[in-house]
DRENDRENDO-829146 format. One record per residue (C-alpha): x negated, y negated, z negated. Coordinates in steps of 0.1 Angstrom, whole numbers, plus 5000, padded with zeros to 4 digits. Example, Ala and Ser with C-alpha at 12.3 -4.5 7.8 and 13.67 -1.06 7.14 Angstrom:
DRENDRENDO-829146
487750454922;486350114929;
//
This chain:
DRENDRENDO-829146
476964251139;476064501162;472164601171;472664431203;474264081197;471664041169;468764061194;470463901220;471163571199;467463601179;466363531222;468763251220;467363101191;463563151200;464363071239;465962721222;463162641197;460662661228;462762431245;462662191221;459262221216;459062101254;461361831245;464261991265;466461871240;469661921262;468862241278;467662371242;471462271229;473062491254;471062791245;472162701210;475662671222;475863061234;474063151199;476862991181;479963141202;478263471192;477663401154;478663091140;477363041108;473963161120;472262901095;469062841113;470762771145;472862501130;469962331118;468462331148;471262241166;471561941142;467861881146;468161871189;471061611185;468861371161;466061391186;468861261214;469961031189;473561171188;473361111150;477061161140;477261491156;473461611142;474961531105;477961741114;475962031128;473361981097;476261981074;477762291081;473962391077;473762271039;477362371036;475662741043;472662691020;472362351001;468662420998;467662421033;465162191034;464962161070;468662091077;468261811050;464961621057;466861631092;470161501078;468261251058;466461101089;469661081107;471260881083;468160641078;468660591116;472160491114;471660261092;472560441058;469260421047;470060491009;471960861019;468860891039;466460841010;468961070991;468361391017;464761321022;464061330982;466261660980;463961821006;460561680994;461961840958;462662190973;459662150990;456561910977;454261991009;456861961039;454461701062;457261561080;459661481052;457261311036;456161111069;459660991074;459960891036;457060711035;458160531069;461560431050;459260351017;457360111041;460859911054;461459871024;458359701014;457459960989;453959971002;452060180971;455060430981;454960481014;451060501013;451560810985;453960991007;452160931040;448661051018;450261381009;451561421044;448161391062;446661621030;449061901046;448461841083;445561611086;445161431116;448461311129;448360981152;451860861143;451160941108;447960761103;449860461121;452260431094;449660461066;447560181085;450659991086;451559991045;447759911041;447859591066;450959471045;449959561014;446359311021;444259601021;442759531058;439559731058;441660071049;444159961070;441759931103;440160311093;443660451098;444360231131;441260331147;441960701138;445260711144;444360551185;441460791187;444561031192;446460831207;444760511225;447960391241;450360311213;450759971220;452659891182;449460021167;447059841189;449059481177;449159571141;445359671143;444659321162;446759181132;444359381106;441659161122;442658821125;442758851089;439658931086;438558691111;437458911140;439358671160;437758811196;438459171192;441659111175;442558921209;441459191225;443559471210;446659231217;445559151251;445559581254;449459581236;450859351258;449059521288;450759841278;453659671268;454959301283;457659241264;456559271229;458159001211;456159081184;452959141195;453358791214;454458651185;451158721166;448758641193;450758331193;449658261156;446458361163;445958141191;447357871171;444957911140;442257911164;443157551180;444457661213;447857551211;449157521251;447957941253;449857941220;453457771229;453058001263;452858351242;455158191213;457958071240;457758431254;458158591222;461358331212;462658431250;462758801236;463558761203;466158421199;466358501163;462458501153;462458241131;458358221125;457958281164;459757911160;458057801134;454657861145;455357691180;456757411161;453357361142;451757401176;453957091192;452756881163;449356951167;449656841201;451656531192;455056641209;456856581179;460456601190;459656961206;457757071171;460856901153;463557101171;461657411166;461057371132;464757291123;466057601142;463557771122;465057681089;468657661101;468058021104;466158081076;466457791048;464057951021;461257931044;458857671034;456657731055;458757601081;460457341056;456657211050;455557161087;458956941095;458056761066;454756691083;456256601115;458956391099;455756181080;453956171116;456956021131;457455741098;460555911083;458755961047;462455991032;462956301055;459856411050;459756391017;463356581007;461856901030;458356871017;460356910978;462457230988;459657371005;457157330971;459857430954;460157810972;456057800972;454457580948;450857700957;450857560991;448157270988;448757131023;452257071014;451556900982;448856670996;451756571027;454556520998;451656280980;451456111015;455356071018;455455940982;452955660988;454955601021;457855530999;456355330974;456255580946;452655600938;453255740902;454656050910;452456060945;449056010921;450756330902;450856530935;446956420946;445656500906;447556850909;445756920939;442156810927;442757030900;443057310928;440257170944;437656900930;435656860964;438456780986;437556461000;440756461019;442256410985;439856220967;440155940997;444155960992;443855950956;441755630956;444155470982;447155550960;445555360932;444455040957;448155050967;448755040929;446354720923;444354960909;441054840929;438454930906;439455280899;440355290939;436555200947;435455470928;437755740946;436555620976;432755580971;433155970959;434656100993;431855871011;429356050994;430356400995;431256301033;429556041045;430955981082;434455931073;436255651090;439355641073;437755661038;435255401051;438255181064;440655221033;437455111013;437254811034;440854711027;440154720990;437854510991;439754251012;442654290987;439954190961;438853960982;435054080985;435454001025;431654031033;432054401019;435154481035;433954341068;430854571060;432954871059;434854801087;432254791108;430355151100;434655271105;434955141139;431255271150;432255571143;435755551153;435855311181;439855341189;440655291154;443554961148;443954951117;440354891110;440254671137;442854441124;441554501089;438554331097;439854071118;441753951087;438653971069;437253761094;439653521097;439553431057;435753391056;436453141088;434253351117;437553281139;436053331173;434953681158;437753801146;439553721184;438554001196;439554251177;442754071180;442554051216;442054421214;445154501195;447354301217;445854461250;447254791236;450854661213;451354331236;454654291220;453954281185;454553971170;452754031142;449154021161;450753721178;450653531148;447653631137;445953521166;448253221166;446253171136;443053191141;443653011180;444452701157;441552661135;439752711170;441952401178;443152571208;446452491202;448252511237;447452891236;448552911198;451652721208;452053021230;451553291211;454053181184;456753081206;456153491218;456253601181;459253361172;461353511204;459953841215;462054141215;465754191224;467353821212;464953661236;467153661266;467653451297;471253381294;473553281264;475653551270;472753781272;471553631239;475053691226;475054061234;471854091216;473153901183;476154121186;474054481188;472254331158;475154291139;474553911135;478353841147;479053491132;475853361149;477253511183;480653401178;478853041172;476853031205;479553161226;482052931213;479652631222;479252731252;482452801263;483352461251;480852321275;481552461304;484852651320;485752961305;484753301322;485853651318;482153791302;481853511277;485953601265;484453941266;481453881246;483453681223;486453911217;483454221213;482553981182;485953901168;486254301168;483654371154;484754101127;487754351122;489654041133;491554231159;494154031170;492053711176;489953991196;492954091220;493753711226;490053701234;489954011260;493453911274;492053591284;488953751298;491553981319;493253681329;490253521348;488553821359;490854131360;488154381371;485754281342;486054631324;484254531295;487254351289;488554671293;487054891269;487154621242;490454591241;491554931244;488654981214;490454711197;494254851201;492955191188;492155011155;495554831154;496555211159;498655121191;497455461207;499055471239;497755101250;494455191239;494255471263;495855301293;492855021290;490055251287;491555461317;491855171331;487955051325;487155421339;488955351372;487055001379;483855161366;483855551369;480855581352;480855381322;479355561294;481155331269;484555361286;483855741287;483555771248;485655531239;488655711257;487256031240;488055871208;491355781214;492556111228;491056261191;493355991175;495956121194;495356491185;494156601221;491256791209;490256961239;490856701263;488756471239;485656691241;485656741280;485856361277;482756321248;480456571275;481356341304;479956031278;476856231263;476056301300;475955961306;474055861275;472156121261;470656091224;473255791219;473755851181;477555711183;478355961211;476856211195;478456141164;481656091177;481556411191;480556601165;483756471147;485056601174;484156961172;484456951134;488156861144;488957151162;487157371139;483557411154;481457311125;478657411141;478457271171;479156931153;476356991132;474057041163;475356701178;474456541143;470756701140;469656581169;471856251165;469656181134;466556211152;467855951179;468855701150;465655621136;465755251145;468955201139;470755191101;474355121111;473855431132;472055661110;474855541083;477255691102;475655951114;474956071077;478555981070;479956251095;477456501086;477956521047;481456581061;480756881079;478456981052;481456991028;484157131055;481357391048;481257381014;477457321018;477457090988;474057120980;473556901022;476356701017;475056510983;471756541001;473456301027;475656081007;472456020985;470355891016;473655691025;473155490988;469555480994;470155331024;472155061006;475755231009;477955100976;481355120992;483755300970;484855520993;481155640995;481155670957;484555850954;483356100981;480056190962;481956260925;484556480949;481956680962;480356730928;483756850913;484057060945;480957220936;482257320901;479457050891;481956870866;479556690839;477456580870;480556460884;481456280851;478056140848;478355980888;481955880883;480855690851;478055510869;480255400898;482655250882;479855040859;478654910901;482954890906;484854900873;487954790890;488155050910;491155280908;489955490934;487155570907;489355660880;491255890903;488056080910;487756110871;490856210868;490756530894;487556670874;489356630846;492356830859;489857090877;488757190838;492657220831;492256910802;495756760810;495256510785;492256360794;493656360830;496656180821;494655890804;492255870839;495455830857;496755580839;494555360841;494055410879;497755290879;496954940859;494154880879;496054940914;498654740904;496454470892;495054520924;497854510945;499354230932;496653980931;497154060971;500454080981;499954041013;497754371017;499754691027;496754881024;496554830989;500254880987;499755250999;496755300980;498755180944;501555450955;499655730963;498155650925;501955630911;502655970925;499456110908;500756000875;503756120880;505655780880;508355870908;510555620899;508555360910;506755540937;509855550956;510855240952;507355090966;507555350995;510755191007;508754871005;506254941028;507555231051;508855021075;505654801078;503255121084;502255161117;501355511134;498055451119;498855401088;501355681089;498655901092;496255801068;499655781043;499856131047;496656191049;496556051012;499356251000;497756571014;494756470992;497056440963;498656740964;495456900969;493756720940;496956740914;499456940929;502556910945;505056740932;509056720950;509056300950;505556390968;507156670996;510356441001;508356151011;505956351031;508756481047;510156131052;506856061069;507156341095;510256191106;511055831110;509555631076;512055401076;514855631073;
//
């Protein structure tokens, strides 16, 4: 290269550097441009080259620049802590971490290698690292803001706040605007409970920066932790605004909805929290809480167990779990929980007071007493100890005592009704009637409808001998609440909703006997019948009701509802669309037709139809359910599971609801192979007094599904001891069996699934369910002699319905056992014309 060119590109270079310097990144490139045109494997202008694309964040093309670099001289240590950082940025930390060490090895001292290593060190959580490199960094140019930032950073995370709040304050010195270091600093000093300043340094972040999810997120928290929760939900809402995906921004408004008693809000906050992340027990533990604060100890109690189990330290938990526990009657392993904790934490009189209660509810009076004279001691104005030491002594019957105790509860907590009605039962059995009335009279001013109150002041009216009003007051208790209606019919409904069909059916038939038959009592009455599964006697009902009023739609519905059973599709639809055009907006009508159309495979016009019905009843747990079958149908598992969260919540009061509910979820749980939720489910379904065997039979599939085949063994044994002529059962046993490839075992389960189906079938000859159901168990065992022969029995009585579920069945089969060609030709049969 001639004299010339080489001083000419060396101006290049140095004119490009300066640039840079300037932060002229672009311009700098173009000066770097000519250099290369004129020599290009100048080394130091590839590398810088490289360098001016990382700082534009043109990463690819710096690692290509910087490669050619390294290509030139593998020991440039300039070209690789470049390369390195350019990598980390693109997400391939690890070659990153590769270039970096390379550099740092060629050259121990180089300040910014070891910055941007100790910054990777630090994502990584590899505080003790990062704090090393960032040390050695500062040893060779001592001073730097953005440097000191990060060490302060590793310190805060590692715990060590003091350090960590030396390098923050040095680090803004420098630079006082850096609004990421002002919210970690503010974070440094919450936990060291400078709560003021550390409000102030976020109240400077957010200044400088608005939207910092993060900094909102904390000041949130803080906020929170310091009891003001409505400045707390307003930072915390901004922060999830930002940032959808901040699970503790969720959390930790969640925790601030409870502590203001909003406890659907702080439930749906805490259950996005842990659908996004479910190993955080944190989250797990506070819906726990709120699930206990809203009397749902069962739900509380299966989050307030996974959450212990990811953090078993965290006392609060254990002390709620030992509430939920006593909630549910199982003191034992709740007296566990609240002697675990003591052991944490002898002066808790929070626990102490618990304790003691646990052992009253356990008869265990004496040892009770002495719990609670403990927590009055160490904390003498305690209204719920005081009260809860009152109602031991009225168990004991010490009444003078407990009425004692009361008292000092209520002065101190005037608005407290369960003392109140503590003592008026106290009262009451010592015979000072007129004093317990008006604690009584108290109670019912506030819970007018409770019957319970009623009859206690029923009671003690009496021995006043003012018996007119007692007369009163127990007619209320007898018939308050929704069966004390105005009308027959409306009584009827009532009984109906309830369940309590056979008394409806009994007061509607008398008084349709009494008087001339209308269309709303043929209603009411076929809506009974139905419900009965006694469907035709149900269409005689609503054709009648048709008959005398043809615009009664209820008429409408039920018979269309009752059709869809009977699985005569297209007549179902034309009377619920027929109920929609006398009443347009009939929620009932509206899911009801939704239903159908998913019988009838119309998927999307079934969930444009389940909208319009949630729209009209929102929270109905049916609709909600229904619909989430719905999605799960079309493949939206998702979605269904959304409809079914918040489906639960709304069926709180109602079992037949929450049973079904449960029922569709554990399905979605397994259409996502979530086994672990779906036995969660199906268990709450037996608690909740579920022994159907299809229930059962479901629960061993999902354990051999899970590759959980002893469990499976073990549950299929135990069901068939509730059902042991069950065939179903010995089916199940027999797919497990098959699953761990033990054909022998297999064929003895099958077998005797076969005797007992055709036991089964034949002591009831005239059921074609059980018909199907003995040859679906044939063609399991192989028998296709006789499985033919039955299927030419009962194809021609199986209506669309029932050709559905038939196939459904042998789909199950095949899935379970295989395929087998007497199974495909009758499947095929099926799919054409059954009686063929």
């Amino acid at each position: 290269m001639s004299e010339g060119v080489s001083d000419e590109t060396d101006q290049l270079l140095q004119r490009a550097k300066r640039l840079m310097q300037e932060g002229r990144n672009e311009a700098a490139l173009a000066q770097l441009g000519q250099l290369l045109e004129l020599e290009p494997e100048r080394l130091e202008a590839l590398g810088q080259k490289g360098e001016a694309l990382r700082r534009l964040g043109r990463h690819r093309e710096a690692i290509a620049a910087l490669d050619a670099a390294i290509a030139l001289d593998p020991k440039y240590a300039f070209a690789l802590a470049s390369r390195g950082d350019a990598y980390a940025r693109m997400g391939e930390r690890p070659l990153g971490k590769v270039d970096l060490d390379a550099a740092i090895a060629l050259d121990p001292r180089y300040a910014w290698a070891l910055f941007r290593r100790g910054e990777l060190h630090l994502d990584e959580g590899r505080h003790a690292d990062a704090i090393a490199d960032l040390t050695t960094s500062l040893e060779v140019e001592p001073g730097r803001a953005a440097v000191l930032a990060a060490r302060g950073e590793a310190h805060r995370l590692s715990g060590e706040q003091e350090a960590a709040l030396a390098d923050f304050d040095a680090s803004l010195a420098q630079a006082p605007d850096v609004s990421w270091v002002l919210a970690s600093r503010a974070k440094s000093k919450a936990s060291l409970e400078r709560n003021d300043s550390a409000l102030d340094d976020f109240g400077r972040a957010l200044e400088l920066q608005p939207d910092y999810p993060w900094a909102l997120a904390q000041r949130g928290e803080l906020l929170r932790l310091l009891g003001r929760h409505q400045e707390a939900i307003g930072d915390l809402s901004r922060a999830i605004a930002l940032e959808p995906g901040n699970a503790w921004a969720w959390a930790s408004r969640g925790a601030s909805y409870r502590a203001l008693g909003r406890l659907d809000e702080a439930w749906a906050d805490l259950a996005n929290a842990v659908h996004m992340d479910d190993r955080y027990a944190w989250a797990l533990a506070n819906r726990g809480m709120v699930m206990l604060d809203k009397g749902r100890a069962k739900e509380a109690l299966a989050d307030l167990d996974r959450s212990l189990a990811l953090d078993p330290g965290n006392n609060v938990a254990l002390g709620r779990r030992a509430e939920a526990l006593v909630e549910l009657r199982r003191f034992t392993a709740a007296l566990t929980d609240f002697e675990t904790l003591l052991l944490r934490e002898p002066t808790d009189t929070w626990a102490i007071a618990h304790r003691a209660d646990c052992l009253r509810l356990m008869s265990r009076f004496d040892e009770a007493l002495a719990g609670f004279d403990r927590a009055v001691e160490v904390k003498g104005e305690y209204p719920w100890a005081l009260a809860s030491r009152a109602e031991t002594y009225r168990m004991m019957e010490r009444d003078e005592e407990a009425v004692e105790d009361f008292d000092r509860a209520i002065e101190l907590q005037n608005d407290y009704p369960w003392a109140r009605e503590g003592r008026s039962r106290s009262l009451a059995r010592l015979g000072r009637h007129q004093a317990a009335l008006p604690d009584l009279e108290w109670l019912l001013e506030r819970t007018p409808k409770s019957a319970r109150l009623l009859r206690m002041r029923a009671h003690s009216l009496v021995a006043l001998d003012r018996l007119q009003e007692a007369l009163d007051d127990y007619d209320k208790a007898l018939w308050h609440g929704p069966g004390d209606r105005d009308t027959i019919y409306g009584r009827a409904n009532a009984l109906r909703l309830l369940g309590r069909y056979e008394e409806a059916l009994v007061a509607l038939d008398k008084a349709l006997a009494e008087g001339a038959p209308d269309a709303v009592g043929l209603a009411r009455r076929g809506d009974c019948l139905r419900e009965l599964g006694r469907c035709a006697e149900a269409i005689e009902a609503y054709d009648g009701a048709v008959h005398f009023d043809p615009e009664e739609a209820t008429a409408w519905v039920g018979r269309g509802i009752a059709h869809r059973v009977q699985g005569n599709l297209h007549a179902s639809l034309g009377d619920l669309e027929h109920a929609l055009e006398l009443e347009p907006h009939s929620r009932e009508a509206a899911a009801e037709r939704a239903a159908t159309l998913m019988a009838m495979d119309r998927g999307d016009e079934a969930l444009g139809a389940f909208d319009d019905a949630v729209q009209m009843l929102p929270g109905d747990p049916r609709i909600l359910a229904a619909r989430a079958a719905a999605f799960r149908a079309v493949g939206r598992p998702m979605e269904a599971l959304a409809d079914l969260h918040q489906a639960m919540e709304q069926a709180e009061e109602d079992p037949a609801a929450r049973a079904r509910v449960l029922e569709e979820r554990a399905t979605t749980y397994l259409d996502l192979e979530r086994f672990d939720d779906a036995l969660g489910d199906l268990d709450q379904l037996l608690q909740l007094g579920g022994t159907s065997e299809e229930l059962l039979y479901k629960r061993i599939d999902v354990l051999r599904r899970a590759g959980r085949f002893d469990e499976g063994l073990a549950a299929a044994d135990a069901a068939r001891e509730r059902l042991p002529q069950s065939a179903a059962l010995w089916r199940a046993r027999a797919a497990i069996h098959h699953a761990r490839q033990d054909a022998e075992a297999t064929r003895e389960a099958l077998d005797e699934a076969v005797v007992l189906a055709t036991d089964d079938a034949a002591s009831h000859p005239e059921s074609l369910d059980r018909k199907v159901s003995l040859l679906l168990h044939l063609l399991a065992a192989g028998d296709e002699g006789r499985a033919t022969t039955l299927f030419g029995e009962v194809a021609p009585q199986v209506s669309p319905a029932g050709r559905r579920s038939l196939l459904d069945g042998l789909e199950e089969q095949v899935a379970l056992f295989g395929s087998t060609a007497a199974a495909e030709r009758l499947a095929k049969r099926l799919q054409n014309d059954p009686a063929e």
